[in-house]
N, C-alpha and C positions, 0 to 999 in steps of 0.2 A: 548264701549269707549276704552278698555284694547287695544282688541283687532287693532283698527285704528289705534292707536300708535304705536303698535308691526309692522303694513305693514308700518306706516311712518319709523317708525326706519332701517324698512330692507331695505325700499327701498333705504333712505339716506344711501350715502358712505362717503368712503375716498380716496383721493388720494393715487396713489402708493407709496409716501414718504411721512408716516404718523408719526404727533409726536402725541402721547399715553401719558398718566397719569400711565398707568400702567408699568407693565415688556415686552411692546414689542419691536420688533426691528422695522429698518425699512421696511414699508411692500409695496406690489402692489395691486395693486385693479383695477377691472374695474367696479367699482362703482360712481356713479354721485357723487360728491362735493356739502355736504350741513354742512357745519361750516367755521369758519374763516381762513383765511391762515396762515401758519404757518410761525411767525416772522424768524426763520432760516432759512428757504427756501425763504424766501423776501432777506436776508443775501447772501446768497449763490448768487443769481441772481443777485444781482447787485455787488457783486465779480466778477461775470463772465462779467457783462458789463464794467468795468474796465478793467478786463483781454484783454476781445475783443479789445477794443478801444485802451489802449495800442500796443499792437502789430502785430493790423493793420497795424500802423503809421511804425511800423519795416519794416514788409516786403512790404509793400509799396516801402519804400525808398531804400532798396534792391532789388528790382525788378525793379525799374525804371533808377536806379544807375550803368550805363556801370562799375564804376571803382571800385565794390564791388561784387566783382567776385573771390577772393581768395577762396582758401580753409578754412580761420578761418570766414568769413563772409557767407558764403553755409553754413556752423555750425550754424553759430544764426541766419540764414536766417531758419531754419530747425526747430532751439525750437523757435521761435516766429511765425511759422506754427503752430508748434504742441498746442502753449499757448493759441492763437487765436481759434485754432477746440475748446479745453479746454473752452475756455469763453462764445463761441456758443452753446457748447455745455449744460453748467449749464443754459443757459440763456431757450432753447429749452427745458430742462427739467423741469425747472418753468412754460412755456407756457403748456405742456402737462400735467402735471400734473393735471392743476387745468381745463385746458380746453376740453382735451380730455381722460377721461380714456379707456385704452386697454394696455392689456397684450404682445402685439406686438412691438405697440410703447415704451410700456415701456423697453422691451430686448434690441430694435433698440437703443436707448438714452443711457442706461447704455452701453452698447458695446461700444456706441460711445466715451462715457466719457473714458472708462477703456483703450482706442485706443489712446484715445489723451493723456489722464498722463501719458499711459506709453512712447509712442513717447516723451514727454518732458522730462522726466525722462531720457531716453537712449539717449535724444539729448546731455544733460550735460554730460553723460560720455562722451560721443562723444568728445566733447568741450576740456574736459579733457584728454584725450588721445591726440587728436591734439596740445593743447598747452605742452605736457610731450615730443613727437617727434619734437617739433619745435626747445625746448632747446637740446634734449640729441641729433637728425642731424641736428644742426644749417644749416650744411652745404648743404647737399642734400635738406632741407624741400622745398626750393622754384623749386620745379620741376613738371615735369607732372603725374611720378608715384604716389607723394604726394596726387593730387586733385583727380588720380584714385583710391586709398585707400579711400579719402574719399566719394567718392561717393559709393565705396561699400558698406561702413559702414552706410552710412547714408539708403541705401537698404536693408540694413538687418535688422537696426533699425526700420523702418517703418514694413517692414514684419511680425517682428514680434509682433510691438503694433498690427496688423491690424490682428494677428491669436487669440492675446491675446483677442480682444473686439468681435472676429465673435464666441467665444465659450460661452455664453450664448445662443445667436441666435441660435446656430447650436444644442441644449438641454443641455450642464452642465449649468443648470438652478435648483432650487427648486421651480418649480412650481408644477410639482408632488410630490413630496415629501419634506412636507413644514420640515421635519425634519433635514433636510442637511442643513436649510440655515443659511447664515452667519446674521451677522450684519446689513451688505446692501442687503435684497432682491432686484431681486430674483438669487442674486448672492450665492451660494453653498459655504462651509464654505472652501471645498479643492479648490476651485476660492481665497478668500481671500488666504488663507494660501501660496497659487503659489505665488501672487502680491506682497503677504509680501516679502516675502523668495527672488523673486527674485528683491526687493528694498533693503533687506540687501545685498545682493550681488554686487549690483552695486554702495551702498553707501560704502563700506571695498574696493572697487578698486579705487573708487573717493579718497577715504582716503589715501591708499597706495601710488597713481600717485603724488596727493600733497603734500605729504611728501618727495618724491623724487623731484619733481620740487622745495621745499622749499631747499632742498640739492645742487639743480645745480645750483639754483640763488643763494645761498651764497655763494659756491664753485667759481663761475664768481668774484662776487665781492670782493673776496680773493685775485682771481688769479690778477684783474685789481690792486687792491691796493700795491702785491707787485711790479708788471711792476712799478708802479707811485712810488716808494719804501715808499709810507706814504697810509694811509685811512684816505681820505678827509670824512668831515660832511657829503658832496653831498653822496657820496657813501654807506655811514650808513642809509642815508635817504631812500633812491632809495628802499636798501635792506630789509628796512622795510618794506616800502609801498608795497612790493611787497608782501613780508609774511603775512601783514595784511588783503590784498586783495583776497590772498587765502585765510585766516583764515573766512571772512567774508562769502565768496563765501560757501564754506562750513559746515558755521553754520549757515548759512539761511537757506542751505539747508535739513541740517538734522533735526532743530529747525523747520521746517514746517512740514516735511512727516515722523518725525520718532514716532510723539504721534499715529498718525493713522495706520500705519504698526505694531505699540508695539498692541494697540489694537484689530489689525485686527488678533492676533493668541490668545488674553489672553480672547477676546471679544464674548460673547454667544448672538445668538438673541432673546434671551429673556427679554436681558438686557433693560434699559428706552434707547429709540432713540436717547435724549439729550444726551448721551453720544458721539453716533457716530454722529455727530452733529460738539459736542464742539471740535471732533478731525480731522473732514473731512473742516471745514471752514478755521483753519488755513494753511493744505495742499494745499488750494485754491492759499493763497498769494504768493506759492512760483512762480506761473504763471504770479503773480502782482509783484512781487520783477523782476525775470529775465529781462526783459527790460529793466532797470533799472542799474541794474549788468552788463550786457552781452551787448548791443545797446547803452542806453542813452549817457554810459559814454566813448564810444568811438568817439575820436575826428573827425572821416571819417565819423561818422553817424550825428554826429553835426552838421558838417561843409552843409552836405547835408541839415538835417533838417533850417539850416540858409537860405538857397539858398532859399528850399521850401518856405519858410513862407514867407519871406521877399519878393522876388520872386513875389508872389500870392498881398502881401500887397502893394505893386510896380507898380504892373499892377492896382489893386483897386483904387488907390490914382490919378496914373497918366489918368485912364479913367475919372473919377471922376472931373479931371482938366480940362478936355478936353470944350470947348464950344460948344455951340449947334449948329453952325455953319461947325464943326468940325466933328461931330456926324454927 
């Protein structure tokens, strides 16, 4: 009887993002699935179907939209790519988990994920950098060198999400040597600690750029107020909203991805999984915020989504009108 149990046990697995009672991290397996699903990864997938379906609707309307072709719209044309792989991605990692285990698809998924955050991640500097050059060369920014800097940038940024998610694949993996791994199997703790390191790196330049931009927007509304020789309300306002907007933009951002980066160097896998868990699902929103941020609340992308819908509801209504005769 001992024995029967001991083959059912062996034979029963776990998914390769396993939550444990005990001290482990998260793990990979290519063992079948015989327990209940685990409530955070039910979490995380449907974060990623939000993510997805959010900013589908972006580059939709960016891709279909002749007059959104600047160089500041190919930028959030670029992170609402990268947010969308990001929510396919969680979403595919849920389906394989529970449906397919392999050690394959499991590298292929993780690379993909680590491909797509960091693309989103290096889109927002991107973002950042272009809105710092727009104020400090008002003058030249509307040019063609402009859109040629930013299309290299946006080439380099992809390249290197896309060198960053092919090195598990390629072996810096712990799959032989379960002793290297990090937090997130079967990612290596010197994988974590690159990801980290290079998220504080590109959060202290985000930081620096908007600080500077908070300087050139006050600076403006100084220079405007003495030409008017008084500072109007309007003008206190404007210089708010604008600081605010930064302020906001970058404490979503760091209040998403900075609890999982602090953990990703201070964090051992042996710790309870719930940890990196309770720090990887808020990271997720920051893919749910951007659209939000960056898209919704731009008046060009409105104006389009206005067209879209109405558009679509127009044609519904007026076919709908129509008589049989007609038809």
């Amino acid at each position: 009887m001992n024995e029967s149990l001991e083959t059912n046990e062996t034979a029963a697995g776990i998914p390769w993002i396993e939550a444990t009672d005990g001290n482990r991290s998260l793990e990979l397996s290519t063992e079948p699935l015989d327990f209940a699903i685990n409530p955070w990864d039910i979490m995380l997938c449907m974060s990623g179907t939000v993510i997805a379906c959010e900013n589908a609707i972006v580059v939709a309307i960016i891709f279909y939209t002749p007059t959104l072709r600047t160089p500041m719209f190919v930028l959030i044309g670029s992170l609402a790519t990268a947010d969308l792989l990001a929510g396919m991605g969680l979403i595919l990692n849920f389906m394989f988990q529970y449906l397919i285990s392999s050690e394959t698809i499991s590298l292929i998924t993780v690379g993909f994920l680590v491909s797509s955050f960091t693309a989103s991640i290096s889109s927002l500097l991107a973002i950042t950098v272009d809105r710092y050059f727009s104020l400090y060369n008002a003058l030249t920014y509307f040019s063609e060198k402009t859109l040629l800097y930013i299309h290299i940038m946006l080439v380099v940024t992809w390249a290197v999400s896309l060198c960053l998610g092919l090195l598990p694949v390629l072996g810096w993996n712990c799959l032989g040597e379960p002793s290297t791994c990090s937090i997130v199997k079967p990612l290596t703790k010197s994988n974590v600690i690159l990801l980290a390191f290079s998220f504080f790196v590109i959060f202290m330049i985000m930081l620096t750029l908007y600080f500077k931009i908070c300087k050139i927007v006050c600076r403006h509304a100084h220079q405007i107020a003495l030409q008017q020789h008084f500072f109007s309300t309007s003008h206190y306002v404007a210089t708010k909203k604008g600081v605010s907007t930064l302020a906001i933009i970058l404490g979503t951002f760091g209040a998403s991805w900075l609890p999982f980066a602090i953990y990703c160097l201070v964090g051992e896998h042996d710790y309870p999984s719930v940890y990196t868990y309770a720090t990887l699902l808020p990271a997720t929103y920051n893919s749910m915020i951007n659209p939000i941020i960056y898209a919704y609340r731009n008046t060009e992308i409105q104006r389009s989504l206005y067209v879209l819908f109405c558009g679509c509801f127009q044609t519904n209504v007026s076919y709908r009108s129509r008589s049989p005769s007609e038809v």
